[in-house]
BAVO-553373 format. One record per atom (N, C-alpha, C): residue in one letter; x, y, z; residue number from 1; atom name. Coordinates in pm, whole numbers. Each point is the difference from the previous one (the first is absolute). Layout:
BEGIN
SITE,rest,east,north,up,nr,atom
SITE,A,X,Y,Z,NUM,CA
...
This chain:
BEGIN
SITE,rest,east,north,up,nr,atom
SITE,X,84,-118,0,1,N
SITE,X,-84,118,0,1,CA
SITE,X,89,125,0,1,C
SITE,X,-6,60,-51,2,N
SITE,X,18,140,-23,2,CA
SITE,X,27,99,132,2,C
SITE,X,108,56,30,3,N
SITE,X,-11,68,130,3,CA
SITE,X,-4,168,-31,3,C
SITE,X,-127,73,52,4,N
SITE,X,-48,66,8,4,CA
SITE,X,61,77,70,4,C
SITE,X,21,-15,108,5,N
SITE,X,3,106,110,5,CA
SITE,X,172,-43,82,5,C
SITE,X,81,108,-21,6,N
SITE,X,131,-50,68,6,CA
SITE,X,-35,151,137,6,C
SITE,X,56,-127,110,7,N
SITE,X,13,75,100,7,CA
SITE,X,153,25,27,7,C
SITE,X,30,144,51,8,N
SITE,X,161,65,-16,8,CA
SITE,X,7,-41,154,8,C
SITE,X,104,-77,97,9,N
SITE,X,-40,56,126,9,CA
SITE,X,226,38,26,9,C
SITE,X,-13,78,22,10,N
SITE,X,157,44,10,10,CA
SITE,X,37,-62,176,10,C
SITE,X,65,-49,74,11,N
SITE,X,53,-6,96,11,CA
SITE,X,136,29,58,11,C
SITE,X,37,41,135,12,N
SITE,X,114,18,70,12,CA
SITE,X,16,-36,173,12,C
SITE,X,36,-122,-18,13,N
SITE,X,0,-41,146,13,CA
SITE,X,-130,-33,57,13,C
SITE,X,-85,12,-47,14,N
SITE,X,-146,-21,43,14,CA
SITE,X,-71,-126,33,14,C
SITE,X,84,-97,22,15,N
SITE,X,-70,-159,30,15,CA
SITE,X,-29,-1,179,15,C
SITE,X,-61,-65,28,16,N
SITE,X,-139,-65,-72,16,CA
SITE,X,-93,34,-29,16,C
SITE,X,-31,175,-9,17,N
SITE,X,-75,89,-28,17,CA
SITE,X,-38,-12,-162,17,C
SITE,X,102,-37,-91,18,N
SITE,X,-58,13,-123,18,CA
SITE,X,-26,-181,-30,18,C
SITE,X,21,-108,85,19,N
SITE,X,-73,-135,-27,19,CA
SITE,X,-169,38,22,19,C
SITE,X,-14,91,170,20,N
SITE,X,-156,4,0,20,CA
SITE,X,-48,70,-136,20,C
SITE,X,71,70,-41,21,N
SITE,X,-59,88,-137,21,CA
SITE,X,-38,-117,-109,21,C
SITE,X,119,-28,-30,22,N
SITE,X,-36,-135,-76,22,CA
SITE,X,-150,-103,-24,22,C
SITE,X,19,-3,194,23,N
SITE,X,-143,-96,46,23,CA
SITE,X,-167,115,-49,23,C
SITE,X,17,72,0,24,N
SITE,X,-70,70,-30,24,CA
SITE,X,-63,35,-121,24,C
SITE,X,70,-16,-63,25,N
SITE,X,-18,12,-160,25,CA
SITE,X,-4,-162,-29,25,C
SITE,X,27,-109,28,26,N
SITE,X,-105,-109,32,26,CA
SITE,X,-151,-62,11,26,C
SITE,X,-48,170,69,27,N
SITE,X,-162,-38,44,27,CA
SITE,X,-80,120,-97,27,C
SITE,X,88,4,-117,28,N
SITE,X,-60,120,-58,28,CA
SITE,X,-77,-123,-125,28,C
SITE,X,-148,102,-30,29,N
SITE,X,-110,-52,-43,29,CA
SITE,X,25,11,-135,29,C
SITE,X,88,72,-59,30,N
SITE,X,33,-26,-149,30,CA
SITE,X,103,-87,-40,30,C
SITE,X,-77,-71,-115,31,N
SITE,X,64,-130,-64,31,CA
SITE,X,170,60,2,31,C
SITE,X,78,-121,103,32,N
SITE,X,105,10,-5,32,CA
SITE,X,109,-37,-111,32,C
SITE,X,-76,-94,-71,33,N
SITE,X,93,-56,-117,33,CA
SITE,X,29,89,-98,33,C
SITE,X,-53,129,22,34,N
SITE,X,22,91,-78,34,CA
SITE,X,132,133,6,34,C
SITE,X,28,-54,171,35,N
SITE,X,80,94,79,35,CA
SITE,X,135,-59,14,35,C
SITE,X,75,105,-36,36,N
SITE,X,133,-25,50,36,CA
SITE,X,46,139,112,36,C
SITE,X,82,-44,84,37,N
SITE,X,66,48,110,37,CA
SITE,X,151,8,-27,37,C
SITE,X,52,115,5,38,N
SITE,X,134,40,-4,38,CA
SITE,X,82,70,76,38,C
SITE,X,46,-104,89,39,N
SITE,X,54,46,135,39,CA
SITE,X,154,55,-80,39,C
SITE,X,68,135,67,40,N
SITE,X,96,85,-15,40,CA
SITE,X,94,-20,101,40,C
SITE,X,76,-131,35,41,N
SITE,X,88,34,132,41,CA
SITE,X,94,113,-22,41,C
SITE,X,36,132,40,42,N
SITE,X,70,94,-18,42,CA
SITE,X,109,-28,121,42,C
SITE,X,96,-117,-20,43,N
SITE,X,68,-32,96,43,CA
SITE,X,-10,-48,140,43,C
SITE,X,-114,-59,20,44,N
SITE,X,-16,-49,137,44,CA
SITE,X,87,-85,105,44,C
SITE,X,39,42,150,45,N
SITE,X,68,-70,37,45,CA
SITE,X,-85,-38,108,45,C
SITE,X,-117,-58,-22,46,N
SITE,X,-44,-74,67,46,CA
SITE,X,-45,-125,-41,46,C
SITE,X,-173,-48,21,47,N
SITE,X,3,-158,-38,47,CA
SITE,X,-99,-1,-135,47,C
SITE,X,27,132,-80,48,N
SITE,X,-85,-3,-124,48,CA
SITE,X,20,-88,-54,48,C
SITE,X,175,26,-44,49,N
SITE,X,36,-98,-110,49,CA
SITE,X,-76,-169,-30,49,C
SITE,X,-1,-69,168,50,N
SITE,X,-77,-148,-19,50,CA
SITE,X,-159,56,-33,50,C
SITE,X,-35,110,-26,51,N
SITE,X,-150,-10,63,51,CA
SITE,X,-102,-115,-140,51,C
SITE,X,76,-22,-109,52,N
SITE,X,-87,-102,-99,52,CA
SITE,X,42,-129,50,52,C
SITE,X,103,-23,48,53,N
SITE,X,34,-114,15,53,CA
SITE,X,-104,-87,93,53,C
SITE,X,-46,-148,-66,54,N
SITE,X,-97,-66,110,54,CA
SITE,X,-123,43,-3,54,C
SITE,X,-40,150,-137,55,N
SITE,X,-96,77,44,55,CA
SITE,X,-80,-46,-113,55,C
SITE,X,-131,31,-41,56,N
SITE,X,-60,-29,-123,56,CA
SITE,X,-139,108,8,56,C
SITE,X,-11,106,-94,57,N
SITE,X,-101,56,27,57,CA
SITE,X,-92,-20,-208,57,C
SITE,X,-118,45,105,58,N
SITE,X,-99,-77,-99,58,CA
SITE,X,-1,127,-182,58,C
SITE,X,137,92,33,59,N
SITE,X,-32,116,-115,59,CA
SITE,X,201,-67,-18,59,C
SITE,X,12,57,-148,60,N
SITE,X,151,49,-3,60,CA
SITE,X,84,81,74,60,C
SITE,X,74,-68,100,61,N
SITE,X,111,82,79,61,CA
SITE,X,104,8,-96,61,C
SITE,X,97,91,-23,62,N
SITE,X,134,40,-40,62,CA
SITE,X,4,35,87,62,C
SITE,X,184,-19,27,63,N
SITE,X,72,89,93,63,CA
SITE,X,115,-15,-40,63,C
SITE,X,33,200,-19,64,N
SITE,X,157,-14,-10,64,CA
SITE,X,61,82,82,64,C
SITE,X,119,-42,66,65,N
SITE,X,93,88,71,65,CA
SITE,X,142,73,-111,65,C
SITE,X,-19,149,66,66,N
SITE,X,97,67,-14,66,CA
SITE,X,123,4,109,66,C
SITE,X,110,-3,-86,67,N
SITE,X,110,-68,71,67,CA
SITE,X,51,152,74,67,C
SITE,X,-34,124,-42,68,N
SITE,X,-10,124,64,68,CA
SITE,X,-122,85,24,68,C
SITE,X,14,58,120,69,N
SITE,X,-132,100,42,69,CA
SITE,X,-12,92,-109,69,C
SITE,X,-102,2,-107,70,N
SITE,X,-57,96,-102,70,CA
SITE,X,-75,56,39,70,C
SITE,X,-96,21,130,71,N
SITE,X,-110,103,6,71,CA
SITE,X,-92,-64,-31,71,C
SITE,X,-137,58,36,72,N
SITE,X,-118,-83,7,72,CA
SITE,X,-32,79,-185,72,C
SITE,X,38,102,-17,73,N
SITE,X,-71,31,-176,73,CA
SITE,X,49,-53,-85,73,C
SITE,X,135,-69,13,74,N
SITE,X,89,-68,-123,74,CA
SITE,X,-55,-149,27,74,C
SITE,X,-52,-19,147,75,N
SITE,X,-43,-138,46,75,CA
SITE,X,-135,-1,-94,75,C
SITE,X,-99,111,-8,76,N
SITE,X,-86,-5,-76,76,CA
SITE,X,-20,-22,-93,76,C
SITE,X,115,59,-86,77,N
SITE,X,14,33,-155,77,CA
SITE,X,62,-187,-50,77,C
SITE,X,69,-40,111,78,N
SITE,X,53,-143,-75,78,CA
SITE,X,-104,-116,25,78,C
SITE,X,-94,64,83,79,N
SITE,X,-167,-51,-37,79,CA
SITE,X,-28,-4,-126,79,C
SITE,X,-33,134,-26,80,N
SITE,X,-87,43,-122,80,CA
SITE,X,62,-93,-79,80,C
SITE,X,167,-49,-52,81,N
SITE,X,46,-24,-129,81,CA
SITE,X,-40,-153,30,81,C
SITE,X,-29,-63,118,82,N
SITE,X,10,-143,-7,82,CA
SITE,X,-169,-51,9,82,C
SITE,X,-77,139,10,83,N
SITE,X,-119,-84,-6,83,CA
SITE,X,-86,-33,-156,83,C
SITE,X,-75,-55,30,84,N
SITE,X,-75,-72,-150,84,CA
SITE,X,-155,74,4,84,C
SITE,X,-72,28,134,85,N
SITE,X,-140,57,-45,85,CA
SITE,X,-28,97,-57,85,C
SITE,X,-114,-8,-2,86,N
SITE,X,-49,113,-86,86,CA
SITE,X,15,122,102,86,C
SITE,X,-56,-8,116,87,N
SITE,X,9,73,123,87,CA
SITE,X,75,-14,93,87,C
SITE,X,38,105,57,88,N
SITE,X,93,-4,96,88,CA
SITE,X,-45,68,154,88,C
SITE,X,56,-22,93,89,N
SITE,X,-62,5,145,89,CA
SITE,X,163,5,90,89,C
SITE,X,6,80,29,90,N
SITE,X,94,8,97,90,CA
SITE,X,-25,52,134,90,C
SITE,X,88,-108,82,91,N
SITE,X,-62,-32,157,91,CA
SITE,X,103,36,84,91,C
SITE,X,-12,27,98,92,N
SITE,X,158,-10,71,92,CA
SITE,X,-50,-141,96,92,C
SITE,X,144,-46,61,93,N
SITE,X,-1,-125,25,93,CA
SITE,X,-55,-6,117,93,C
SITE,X,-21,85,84,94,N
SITE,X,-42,-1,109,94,CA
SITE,X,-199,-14,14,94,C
SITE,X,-62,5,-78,95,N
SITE,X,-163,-9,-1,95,CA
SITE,X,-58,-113,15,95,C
SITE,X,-80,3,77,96,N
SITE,X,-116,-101,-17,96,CA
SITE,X,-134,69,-69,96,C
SITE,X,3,-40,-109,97,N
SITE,X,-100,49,-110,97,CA
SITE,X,-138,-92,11,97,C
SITE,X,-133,90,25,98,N
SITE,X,-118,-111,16,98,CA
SITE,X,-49,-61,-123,98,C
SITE,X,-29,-120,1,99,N
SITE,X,-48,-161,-114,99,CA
SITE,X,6,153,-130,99,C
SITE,X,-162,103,-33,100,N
SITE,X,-8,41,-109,100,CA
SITE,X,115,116,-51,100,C
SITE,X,91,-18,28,101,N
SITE,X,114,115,-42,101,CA
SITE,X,41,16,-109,101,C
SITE,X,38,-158,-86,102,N
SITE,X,2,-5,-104,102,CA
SITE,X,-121,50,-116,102,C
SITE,X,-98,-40,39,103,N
SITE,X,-160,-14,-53,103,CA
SITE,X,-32,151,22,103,C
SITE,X,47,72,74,104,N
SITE,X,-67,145,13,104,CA
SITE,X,80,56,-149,104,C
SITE,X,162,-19,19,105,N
SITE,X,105,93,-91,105,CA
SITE,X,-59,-64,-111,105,C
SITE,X,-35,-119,-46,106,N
SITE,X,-31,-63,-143,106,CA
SITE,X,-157,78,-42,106,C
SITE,X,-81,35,97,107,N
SITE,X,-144,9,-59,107,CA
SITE,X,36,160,17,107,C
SITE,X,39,86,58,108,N
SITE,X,83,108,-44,108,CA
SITE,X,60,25,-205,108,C
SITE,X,59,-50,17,109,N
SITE,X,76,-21,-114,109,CA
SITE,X,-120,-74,-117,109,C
SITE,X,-78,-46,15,110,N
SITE,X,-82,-36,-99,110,CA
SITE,X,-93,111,-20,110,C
SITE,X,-79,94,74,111,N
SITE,X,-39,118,8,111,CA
SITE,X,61,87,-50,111,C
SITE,X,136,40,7,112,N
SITE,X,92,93,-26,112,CA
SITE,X,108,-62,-84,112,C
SITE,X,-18,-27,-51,113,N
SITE,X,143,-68,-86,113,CA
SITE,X,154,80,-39,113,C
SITE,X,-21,123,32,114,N
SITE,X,89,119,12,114,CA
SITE,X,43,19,145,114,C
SITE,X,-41,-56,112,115,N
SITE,X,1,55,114,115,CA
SITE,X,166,-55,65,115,C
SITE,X,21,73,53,116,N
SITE,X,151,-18,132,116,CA
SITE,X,-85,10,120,116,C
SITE,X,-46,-89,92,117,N
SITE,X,-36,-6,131,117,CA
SITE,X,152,3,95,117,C
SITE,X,-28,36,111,118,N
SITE,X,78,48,117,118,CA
SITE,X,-91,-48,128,118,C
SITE,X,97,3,52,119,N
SITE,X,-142,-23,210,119,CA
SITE,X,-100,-11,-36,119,C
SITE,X,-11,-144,-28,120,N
SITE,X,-137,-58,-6,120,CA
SITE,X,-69,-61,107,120,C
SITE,X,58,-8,92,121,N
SITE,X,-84,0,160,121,CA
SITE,X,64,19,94,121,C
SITE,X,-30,45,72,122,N
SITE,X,32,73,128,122,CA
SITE,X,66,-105,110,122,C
SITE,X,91,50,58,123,N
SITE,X,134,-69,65,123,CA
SITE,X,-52,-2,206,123,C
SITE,X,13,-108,6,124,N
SITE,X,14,-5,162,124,CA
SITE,X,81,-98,61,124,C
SITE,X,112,57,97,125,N
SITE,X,138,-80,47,125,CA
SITE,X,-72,-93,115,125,C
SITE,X,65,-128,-72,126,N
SITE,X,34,-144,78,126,CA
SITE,X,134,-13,39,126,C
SITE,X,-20,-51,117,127,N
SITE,X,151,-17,38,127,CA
SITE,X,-32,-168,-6,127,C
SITE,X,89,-162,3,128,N
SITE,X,1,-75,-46,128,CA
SITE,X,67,-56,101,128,C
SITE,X,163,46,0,129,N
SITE,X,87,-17,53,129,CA
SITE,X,-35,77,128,129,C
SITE,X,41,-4,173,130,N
SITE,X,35,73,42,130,CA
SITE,X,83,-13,106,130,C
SITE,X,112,68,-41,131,N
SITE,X,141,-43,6,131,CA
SITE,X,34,86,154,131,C
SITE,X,75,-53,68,132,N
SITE,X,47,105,139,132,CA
SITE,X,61,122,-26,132,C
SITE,X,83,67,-149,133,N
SITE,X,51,33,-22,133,CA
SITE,X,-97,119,-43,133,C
SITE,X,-117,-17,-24,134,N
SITE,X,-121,146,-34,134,CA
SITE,X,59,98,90,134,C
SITE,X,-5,93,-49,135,N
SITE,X,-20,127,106,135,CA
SITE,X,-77,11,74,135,C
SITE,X,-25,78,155,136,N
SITE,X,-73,1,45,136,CA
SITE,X,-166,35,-63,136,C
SITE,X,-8,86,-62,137,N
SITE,X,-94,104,-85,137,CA
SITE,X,-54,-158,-123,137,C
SITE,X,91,-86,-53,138,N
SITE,X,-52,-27,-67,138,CA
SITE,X,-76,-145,104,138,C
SITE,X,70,-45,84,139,N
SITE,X,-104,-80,76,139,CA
SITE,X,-92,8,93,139,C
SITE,X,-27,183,20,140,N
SITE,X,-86,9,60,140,CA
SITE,X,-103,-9,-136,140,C
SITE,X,5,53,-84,141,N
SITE,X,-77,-28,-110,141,CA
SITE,X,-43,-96,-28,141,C
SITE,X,84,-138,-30,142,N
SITE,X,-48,-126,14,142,CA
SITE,X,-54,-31,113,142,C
SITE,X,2,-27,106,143,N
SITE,X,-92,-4,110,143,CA
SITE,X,-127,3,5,143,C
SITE,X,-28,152,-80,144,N
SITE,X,-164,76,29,144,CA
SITE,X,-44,-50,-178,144,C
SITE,X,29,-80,-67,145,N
SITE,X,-11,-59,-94,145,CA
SITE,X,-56,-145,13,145,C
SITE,X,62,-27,131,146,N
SITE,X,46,-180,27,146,CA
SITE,X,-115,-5,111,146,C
SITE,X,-15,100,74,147,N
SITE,X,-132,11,136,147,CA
SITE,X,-109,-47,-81,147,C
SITE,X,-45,35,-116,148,N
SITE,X,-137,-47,-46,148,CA
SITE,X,-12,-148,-39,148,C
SITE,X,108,-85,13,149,N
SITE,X,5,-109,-61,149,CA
SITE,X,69,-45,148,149,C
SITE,X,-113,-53,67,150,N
SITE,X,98,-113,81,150,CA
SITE,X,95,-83,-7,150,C
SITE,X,-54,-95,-86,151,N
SITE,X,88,-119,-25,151,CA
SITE,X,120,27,-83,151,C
SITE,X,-5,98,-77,152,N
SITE,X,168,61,-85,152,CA
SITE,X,71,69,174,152,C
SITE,X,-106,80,69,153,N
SITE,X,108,94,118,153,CA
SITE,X,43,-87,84,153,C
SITE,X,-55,-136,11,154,N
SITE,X,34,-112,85,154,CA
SITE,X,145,-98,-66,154,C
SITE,X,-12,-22,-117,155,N
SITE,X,114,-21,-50,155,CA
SITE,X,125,118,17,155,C
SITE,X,-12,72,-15,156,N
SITE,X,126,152,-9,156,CA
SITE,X,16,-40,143,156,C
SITE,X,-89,33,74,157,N
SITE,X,29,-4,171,157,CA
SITE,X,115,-126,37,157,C
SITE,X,-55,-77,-106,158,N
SITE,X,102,-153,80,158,CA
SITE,X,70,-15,-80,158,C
SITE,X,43,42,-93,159,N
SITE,X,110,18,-44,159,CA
SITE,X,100,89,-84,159,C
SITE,X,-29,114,53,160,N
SITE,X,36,199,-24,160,CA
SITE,X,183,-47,66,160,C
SITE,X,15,-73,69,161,N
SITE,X,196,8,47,161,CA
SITE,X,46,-120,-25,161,C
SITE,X,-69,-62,-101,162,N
SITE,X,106,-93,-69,162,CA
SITE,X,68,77,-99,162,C
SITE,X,133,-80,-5,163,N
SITE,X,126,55,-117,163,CA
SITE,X,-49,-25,-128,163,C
SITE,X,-89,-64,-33,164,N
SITE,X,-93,-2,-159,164,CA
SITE,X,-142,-26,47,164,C
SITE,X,-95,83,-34,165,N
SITE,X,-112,-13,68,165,CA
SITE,X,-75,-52,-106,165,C
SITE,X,-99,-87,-54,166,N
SITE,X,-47,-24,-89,166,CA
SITE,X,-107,121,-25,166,C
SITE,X,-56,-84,-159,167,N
SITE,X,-83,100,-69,167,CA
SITE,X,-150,-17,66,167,C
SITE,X,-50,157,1,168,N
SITE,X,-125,8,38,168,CA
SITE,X,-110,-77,-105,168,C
SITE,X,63,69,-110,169,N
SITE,X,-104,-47,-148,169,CA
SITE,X,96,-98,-79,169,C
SITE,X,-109,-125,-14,170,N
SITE,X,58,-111,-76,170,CA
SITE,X,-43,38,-164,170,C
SITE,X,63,-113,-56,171,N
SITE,X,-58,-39,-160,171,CA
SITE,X,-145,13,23,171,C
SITE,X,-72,-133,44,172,N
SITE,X,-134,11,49,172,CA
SITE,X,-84,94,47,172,C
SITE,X,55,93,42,173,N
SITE,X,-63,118,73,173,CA
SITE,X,-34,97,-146,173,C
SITE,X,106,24,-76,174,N
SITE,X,-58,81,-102,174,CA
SITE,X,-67,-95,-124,174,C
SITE,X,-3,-139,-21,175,N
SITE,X,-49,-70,-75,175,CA
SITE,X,-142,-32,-30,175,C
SITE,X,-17,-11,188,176,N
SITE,X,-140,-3,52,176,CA
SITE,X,-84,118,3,176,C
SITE,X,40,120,-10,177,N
SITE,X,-46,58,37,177,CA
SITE,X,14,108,153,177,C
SITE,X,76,-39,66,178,N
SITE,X,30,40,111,178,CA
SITE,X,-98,125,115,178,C
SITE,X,-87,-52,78,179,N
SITE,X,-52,74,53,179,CA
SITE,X,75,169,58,179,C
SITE,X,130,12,-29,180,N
SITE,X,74,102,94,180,CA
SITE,X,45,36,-123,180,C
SITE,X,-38,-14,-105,181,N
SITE,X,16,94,-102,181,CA
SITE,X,-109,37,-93,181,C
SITE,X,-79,167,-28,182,N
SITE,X,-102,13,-76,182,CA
SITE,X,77,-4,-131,182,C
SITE,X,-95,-41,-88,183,N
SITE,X,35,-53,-144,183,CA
SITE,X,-15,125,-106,183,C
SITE,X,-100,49,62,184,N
SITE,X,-7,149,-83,184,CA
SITE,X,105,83,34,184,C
SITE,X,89,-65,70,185,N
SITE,X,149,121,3,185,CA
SITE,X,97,-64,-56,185,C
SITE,X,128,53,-80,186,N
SITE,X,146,-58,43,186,CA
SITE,X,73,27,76,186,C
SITE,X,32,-59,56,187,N
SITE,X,144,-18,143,187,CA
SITE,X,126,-21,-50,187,C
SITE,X,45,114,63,188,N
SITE,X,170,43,8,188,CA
SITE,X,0,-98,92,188,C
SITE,X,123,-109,-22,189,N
SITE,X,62,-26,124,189,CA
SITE,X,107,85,19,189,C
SITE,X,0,-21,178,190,N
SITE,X,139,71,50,190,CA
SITE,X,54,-132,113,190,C
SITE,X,117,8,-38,191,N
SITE,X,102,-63,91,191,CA
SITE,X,119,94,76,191,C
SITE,X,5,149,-27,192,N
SITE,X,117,52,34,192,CA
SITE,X,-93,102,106,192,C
């Protein structure tokens, strides 16, 4: 089948923040066989590089690493030359994008066939990770985030001072649907 729609997503150091991205664009409602994904490692020295390995997602992943830091616009631009769709979508690696994201920018574009869309939905920060290392400011933030959800503030609570604390939000969590995330938004993750 024919791939339609290449997604640009540029990255830098951003794992496991840009796997949940990944998972995300997973539960999206437009025919995936049509989609390819074009991850930009712009030199990562973290655990991007394995992130296909062992992995299998249901659209075309590419991924290429640059053996030097180019910037996220040259990271863009070596998108543009390697993708095949007709359309293009560029993400940063850090989003959890809700199921119709794809399906909004495509029925956009069938309406407008001239159109350049930009902020196509409105952004609200997830934290995922939460690491001992937050700032104060940013974990009081998580906190009054985490109070409305027992069972996530009960996890952080019991384990906020381990030396790797696991993830709040699984694969499953954004696959399913995840009650602690509204779908009519996209989510920035933050880990820093």
């Amino acid at each position: 089948m024919a791939i339609e729609v290449s997604i640009i997503m540029p990255t830098h150091n951003r794992y496991p923040l840009n796997l949940l991205t990944l998972y995300s664009l997973e539960a999206q409602t437009y025919d995936l066989s049509k989609v390819e994904v074009i991850m930009i490692d712009d030199a990562s020295d973290d655990e991007t590089p394995g992130i296909a390995s062992g992995r299998s997602f249901p659209f075309e992943f590419r991924y290429y690493r640059m053996t030097r830091n180019i910037g996220r616009p040259r990271a863009r631009n070596m998108g543009i030359h390697a993708s095949r769709g007709q359309h293009l979508i560029f993400l940063d690696a850090e989003i959890i994008v809700p199921p119709e994201f794809i399906e909004a920018h495509m029925s956009l574009h069938r309406e407008h066939s001239r159109l350049i869309a930009g902020g196509l939905f409105a952004v609200r920060k997830s934290y995922t990770w939460l690491d001992p290392q937050l700032s104060p400011g940013q974990l009081l933030q998580a906190e009054e985030l985490l109070v409305r959800h027992p069972d996530l503030h009960g996890k952080w609570l019991r384990t906020r001072m381990l030396p790797d604390p696991p993830a709040l939000f699984e694969r499953e969590d954004i696959l399913e649907g995840s009650k602690y995330l509204r779908h009519d938004l996209g989510h920035r993750l933050h880990d820093e």
